[in-house]
C-alpha positions as CSV (number, residue, x, y, z in Angstrom):
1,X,-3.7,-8.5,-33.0
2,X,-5.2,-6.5,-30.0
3,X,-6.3,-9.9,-28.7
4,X,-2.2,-11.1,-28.6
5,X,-1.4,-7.4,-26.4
6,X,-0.6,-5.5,-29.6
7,X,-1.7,-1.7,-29.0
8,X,-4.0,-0.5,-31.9
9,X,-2.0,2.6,-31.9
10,X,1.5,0.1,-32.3
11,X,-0.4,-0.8,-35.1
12,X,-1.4,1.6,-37.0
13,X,2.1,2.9,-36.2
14,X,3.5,0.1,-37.9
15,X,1.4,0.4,-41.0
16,X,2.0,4.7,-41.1
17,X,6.4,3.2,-41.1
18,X,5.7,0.7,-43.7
19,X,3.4,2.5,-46.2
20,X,4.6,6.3,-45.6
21,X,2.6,9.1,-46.8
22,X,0.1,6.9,-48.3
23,X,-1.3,5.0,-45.5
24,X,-4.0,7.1,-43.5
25,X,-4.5,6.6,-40.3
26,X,-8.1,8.5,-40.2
27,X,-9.0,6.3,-43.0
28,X,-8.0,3.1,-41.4
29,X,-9.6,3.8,-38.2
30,X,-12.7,5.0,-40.4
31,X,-12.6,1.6,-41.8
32,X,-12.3,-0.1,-39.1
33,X,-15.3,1.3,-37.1
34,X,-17.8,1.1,-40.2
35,X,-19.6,-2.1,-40.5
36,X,-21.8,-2.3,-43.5
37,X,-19.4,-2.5,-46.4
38,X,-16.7,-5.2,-47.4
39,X,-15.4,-7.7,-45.3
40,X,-15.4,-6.2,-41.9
41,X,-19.3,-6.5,-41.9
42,X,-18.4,-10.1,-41.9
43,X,-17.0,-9.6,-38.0
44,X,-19.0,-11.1,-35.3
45,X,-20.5,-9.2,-33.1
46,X,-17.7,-9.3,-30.7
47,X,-14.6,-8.4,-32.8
48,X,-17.3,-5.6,-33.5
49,X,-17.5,-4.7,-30.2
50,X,-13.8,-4.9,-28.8
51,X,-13.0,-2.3,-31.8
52,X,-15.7,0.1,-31.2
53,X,-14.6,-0.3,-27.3
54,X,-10.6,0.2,-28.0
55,X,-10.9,2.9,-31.1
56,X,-11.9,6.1,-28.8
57,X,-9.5,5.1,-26.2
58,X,-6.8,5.8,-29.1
59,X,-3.2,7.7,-27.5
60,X,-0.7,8.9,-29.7
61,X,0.4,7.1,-32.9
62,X,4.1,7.0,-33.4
63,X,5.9,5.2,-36.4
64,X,7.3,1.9,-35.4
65,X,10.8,0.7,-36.2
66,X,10.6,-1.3,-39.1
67,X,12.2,-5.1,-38.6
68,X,10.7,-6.4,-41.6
69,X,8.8,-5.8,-44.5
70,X,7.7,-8.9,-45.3
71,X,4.0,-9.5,-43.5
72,X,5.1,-13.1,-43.1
């Protein structure tokens, strides 16, 4: 996604519009930066590195409008 010029925060703002109250965006960032559990271990080292790089640089997170929710 961040490798196609979609923003993190768009994101994560997407995610917060779809899923409401129950999508957390401290937990999805937590997830994100943590590597030795489930399937983001499996990352290579440079998908690692591009999120630990863009993560702190974080701006504001708005809610995006929704145009679909369908995720294909």
């Amino acid at each position: 996604m961040i490798l196609h010029g979609v923003s993190l925060e768009k994101g994560l703002g997407s995610a917060a519009a779809m899923y409401g109250a129950t999508f957390s965006i401290q937990d999805a960032l937590a997830a994100l930066s943590y590597f030795d559990d489930g399937d983001v271990q499996e990352l290579s080292l440079h998908y690692r590195e591009l999120l630990l790089r863009v993560i702190p640089e974080i701006g504001d997170i708005y809610p995006q409008k929704i145009l679909s929710y369908s995720l294909t």
